[in-house]
C-alpha positions as CSV (number, residue, x, y, z in Angstrom):
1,X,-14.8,-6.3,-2.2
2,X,-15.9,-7.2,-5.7
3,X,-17.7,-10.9,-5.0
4,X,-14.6,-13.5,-5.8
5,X,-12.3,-10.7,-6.2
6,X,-10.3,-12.2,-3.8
7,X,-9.6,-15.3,-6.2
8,X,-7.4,-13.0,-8.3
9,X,-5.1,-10.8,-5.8
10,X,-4.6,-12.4,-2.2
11,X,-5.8,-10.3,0.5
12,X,-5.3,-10.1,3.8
13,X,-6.4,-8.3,6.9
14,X,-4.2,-7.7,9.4
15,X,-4.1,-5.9,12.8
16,X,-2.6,-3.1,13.8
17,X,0.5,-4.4,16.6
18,X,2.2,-7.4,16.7
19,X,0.7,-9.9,14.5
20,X,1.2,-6.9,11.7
21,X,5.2,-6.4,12.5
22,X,5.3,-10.6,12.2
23,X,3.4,-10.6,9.0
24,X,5.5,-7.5,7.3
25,X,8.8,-9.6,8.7
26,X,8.3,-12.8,7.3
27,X,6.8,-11.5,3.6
28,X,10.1,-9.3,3.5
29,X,12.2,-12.2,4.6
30,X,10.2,-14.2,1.4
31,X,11.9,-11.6,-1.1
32,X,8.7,-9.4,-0.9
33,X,8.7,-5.7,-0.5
34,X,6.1,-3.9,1.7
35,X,4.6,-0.8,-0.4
36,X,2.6,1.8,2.0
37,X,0.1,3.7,0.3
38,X,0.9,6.8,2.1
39,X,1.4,10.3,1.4
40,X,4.8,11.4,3.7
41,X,7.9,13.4,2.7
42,X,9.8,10.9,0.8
43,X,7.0,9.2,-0.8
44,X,7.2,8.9,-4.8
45,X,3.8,10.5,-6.8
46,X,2.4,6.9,-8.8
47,X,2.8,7.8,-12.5
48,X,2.8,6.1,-16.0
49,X,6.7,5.4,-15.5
50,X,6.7,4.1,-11.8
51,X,6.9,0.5,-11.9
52,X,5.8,-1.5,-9.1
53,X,7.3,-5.1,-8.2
54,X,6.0,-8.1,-9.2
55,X,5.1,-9.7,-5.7
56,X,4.6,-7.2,-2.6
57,X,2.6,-6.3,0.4
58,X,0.3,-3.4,0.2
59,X,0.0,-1.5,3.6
60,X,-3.4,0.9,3.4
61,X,-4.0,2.9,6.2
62,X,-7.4,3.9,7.6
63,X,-9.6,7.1,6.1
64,X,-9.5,9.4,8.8
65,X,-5.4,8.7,10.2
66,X,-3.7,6.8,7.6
67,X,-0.8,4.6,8.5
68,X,0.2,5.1,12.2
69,X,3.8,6.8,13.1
70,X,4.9,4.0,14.6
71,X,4.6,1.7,11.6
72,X,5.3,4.0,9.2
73,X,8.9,4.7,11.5
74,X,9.7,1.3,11.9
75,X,12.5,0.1,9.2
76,X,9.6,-2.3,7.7
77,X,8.2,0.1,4.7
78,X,10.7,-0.2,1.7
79,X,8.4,2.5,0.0
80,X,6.2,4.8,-0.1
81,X,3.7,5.6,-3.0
82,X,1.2,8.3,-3.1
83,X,-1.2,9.0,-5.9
84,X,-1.3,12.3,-7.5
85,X,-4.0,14.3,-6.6
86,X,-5.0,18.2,-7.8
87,X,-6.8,20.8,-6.6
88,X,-8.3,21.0,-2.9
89,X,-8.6,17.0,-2.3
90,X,-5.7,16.1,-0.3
91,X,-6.8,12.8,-0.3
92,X,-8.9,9.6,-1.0
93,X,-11.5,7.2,0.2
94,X,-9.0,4.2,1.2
95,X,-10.6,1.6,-1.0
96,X,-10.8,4.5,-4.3
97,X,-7.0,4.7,-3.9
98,X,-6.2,1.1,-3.2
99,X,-8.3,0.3,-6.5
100,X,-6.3,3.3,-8.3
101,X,-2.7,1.7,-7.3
102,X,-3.7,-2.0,-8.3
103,X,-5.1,-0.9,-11.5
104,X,-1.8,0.9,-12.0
105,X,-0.3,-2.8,-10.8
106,X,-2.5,-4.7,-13.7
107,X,-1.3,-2.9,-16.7
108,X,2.2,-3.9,-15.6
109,X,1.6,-6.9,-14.4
């Protein structure tokens, strides 16, 4: 992280298991929806006309396995968002995409 990035955008790092499903449960019961940065079937391609809400929880998933099946199967992801990528790369270093999607998040926001 950018030094005293972190005093712009609240981050948080949370565990995989069941501190995560109590974190995702009570930001969802606060109004906020939980936005997985994850390529799957019924994900929607981030583009100039996708607007992303004002207050939500990013989920990022590691390099090599992205989010796991369980999470990403449990009822707690409201969407999905994947960036659009061309030619051979089928995907990004995590921190390059996250950086891509919150950019996106700053010009609406």
């Amino acid at each position: 992280m950018v030094v005293a990035a972190d005093k712009n955008v609240r981050i948080s790092a949370v565990p995989p298991g069941p501190r995560l499903l109590h974190f995702l449960r009570e930001h969802r019961a606060q109004g906020k929806q939980v936005v997985a940065l994850e390529q799957t079937s019924n994900s929607e391609i981030l583009q100039a006309g996708t607007e992303l809400p004002k207050h939500f929880v990013l989920l990022l998933g590691s390099e090599q396995e992205g989010l796991p099946a369980w999470l990403l199967q449990s009822g707690l992801i409201d969407r999905f968002v994947e960036l659009p990528l061309r030619g051979q790369t089928g995907s990004l270093n995590v921190h390059v995409a996250a950086a891509m999607l919150l950019w996106h998040y700053r010009l609406q926001h």
